[in-house]
N, C-alpha and C positions, 0 to 999 in steps of 0.2 A: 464048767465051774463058773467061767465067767459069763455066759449071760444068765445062770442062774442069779447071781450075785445084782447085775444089774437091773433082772425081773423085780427083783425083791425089793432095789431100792426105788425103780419108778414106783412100782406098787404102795411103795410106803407114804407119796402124796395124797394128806386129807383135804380134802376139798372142803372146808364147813364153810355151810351157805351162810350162817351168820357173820363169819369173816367178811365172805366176797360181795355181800350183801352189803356191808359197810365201808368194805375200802370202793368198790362198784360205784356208790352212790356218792362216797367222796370225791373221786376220782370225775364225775361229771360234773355235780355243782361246781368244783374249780374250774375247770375248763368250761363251764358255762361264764362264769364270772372273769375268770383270766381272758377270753377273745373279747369282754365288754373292756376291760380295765385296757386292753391293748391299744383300743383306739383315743381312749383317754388319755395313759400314763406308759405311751409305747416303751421310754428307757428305762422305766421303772420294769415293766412284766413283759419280757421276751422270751424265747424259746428256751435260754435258763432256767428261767423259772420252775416252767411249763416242765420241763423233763427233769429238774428235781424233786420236784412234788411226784410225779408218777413214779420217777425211781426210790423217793423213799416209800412207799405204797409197797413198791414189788418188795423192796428189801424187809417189812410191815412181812408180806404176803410168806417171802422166801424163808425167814424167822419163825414164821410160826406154823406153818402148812406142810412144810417140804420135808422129807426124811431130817431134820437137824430135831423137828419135836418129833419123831418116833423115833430114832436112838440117842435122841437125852436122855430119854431115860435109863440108858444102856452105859451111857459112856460120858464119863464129865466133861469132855474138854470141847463134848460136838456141842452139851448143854450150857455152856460155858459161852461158845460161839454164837449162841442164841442170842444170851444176853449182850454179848459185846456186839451184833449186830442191833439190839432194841434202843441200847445206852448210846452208842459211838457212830451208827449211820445214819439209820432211819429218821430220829429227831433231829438230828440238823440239816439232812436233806429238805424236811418237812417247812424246817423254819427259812433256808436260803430263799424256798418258795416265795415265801413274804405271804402267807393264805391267809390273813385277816380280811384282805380287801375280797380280792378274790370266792373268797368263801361266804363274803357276806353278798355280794354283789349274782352270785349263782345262785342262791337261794329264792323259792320262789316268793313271791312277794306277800302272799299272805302272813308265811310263816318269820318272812322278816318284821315285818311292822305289829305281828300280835305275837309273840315269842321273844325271838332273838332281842328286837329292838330293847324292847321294853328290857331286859336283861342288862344290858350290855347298858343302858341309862339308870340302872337303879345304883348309887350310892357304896353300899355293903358290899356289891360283887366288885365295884369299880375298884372301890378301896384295897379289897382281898388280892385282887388282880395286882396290884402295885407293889403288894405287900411279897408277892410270893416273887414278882420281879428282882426283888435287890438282891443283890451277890450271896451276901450272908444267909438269908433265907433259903434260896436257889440252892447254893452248897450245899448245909444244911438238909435238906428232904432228899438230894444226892445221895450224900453219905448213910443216910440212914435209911432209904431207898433200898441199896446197894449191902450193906452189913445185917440187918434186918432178914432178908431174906436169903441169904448164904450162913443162918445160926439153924445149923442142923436136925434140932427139933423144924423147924417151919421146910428148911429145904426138903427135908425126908416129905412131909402133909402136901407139897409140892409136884411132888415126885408120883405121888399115889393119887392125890383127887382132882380129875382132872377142872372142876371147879377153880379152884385152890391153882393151881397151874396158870390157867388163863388170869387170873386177877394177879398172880405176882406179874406177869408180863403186863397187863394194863397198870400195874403200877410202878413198874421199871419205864415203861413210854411215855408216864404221865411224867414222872419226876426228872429223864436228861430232858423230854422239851421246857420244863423249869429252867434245868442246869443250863441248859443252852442257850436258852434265851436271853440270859445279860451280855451273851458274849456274841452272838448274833444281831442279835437287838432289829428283826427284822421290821420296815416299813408297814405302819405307820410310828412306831414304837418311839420313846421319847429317853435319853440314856436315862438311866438309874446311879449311875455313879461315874466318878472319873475313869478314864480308860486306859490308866495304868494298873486299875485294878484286878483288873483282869489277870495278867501276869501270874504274882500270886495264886489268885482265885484261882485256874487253870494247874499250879502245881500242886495247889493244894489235894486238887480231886487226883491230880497223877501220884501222889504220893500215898493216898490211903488205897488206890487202884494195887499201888508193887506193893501194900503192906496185908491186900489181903490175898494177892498173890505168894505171896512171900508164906504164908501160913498153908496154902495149898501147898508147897514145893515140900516145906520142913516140919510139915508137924509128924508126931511121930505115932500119931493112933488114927484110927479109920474116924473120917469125919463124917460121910455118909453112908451107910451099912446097904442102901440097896445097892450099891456097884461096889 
């Protein structure tokens, strides 16, 4: 019985090459750029760095590849583990990195100075970027990040196309590296607000966290009909 059981759950790792294909290529441009930044800004990007970025990747890889997405859809609390590994490790593993520099500096030179650059110098995006910075905003795309997608018409289209799947996780990992990033505030980053704010800001997200846990524990009718 049991190595049927553990056939079943190696078995159940998806390999998608467009996953490994994006974390692969992340995973080198950093460490092309993190061994240049070392010799420049050695206290800044050390072997910290370096194994948090990788580790948030694997935990990126472990979330979305590994038997947790083939019996999410079996079982809420592994689909559940999903998300609390996308919201609670990966993005701030991602941001202790500090991969502004790093990611700009691995990049081949072409694509920095006719892409990137020019991006990252225009105006509108600088502005946006600023904007999505401040606490309030940050929270804000959090919480509705997070409630959005666990209102049971969308979690069920979730649940069934696997389209629809991947884009709520790209948009759970888009919105805690938002959330996270006032409270990280990783190098080169400039604060956004006083740093008592945070306090607050930080129970604020723990509190609407137990009030929609709080609805999984007590409600009293089937919230998602596939499980």
């Amino acid at each position: 019985m049991f190595p049927s059981s553990l056939e079943s759950i190696l078995g159940s790792w998806s390999f998608d090459p467009s996953i490994l294909f994006v974390t692969t290529t992340a995973a080198i441009i950093y460490i092309r750029g993190w061994r240049r930044l070392r010799v420049e800004h050695r206290a800044r990007f050390g072997p910290a760095q370096l194994a948090a970025f990788l580790g948030g990747l694997a935990c990126g890889v472990l979330a979305i590849c590994s038997p947790l997405d083939t019996f999410g859809g079996m079982l809420l609390w592994v689909h559940m583990t999903q998300h609390v590994l996308l919201l609670m490790v990966v993005a701030p593993l991602i941001l202790i990195a500090r991969p502004a520099g790093p990611l700009l500096r691995g990049l081949p030179m072409p694509v920095l100075q006719g892409v990137v650059g020019p991006a990252l110098a225009n105006r509108r995006i600088r502005a946006v970027g600023r904007c999505l910075s401040t606490p309030v905003i940050a929270l804000s795309i959090f919480i509705l990040a997070t409630w959005i997608w666990h209102v049971p018409a969308l979690y069920e289209v979730a649940l069934i196309d696997p389209f629809w799947h991947r884009f709520e996780h790209v948009t759970f990992l888009a919105a805690s590296i938002i959330f996270w990033f006032p409270v990280i505030r990783p190098w080169p980053a400039s604060p956004t607000g006083p740093q008592w704010m945070i306090v607050p800001y930080l129970l604020i997200a723990d509190l609407q966290n137990t009030l929609l846990a709080a609805i999984f524990c007590f409600v009293d009718r089937v919230l998602y009909p596939t499980y």
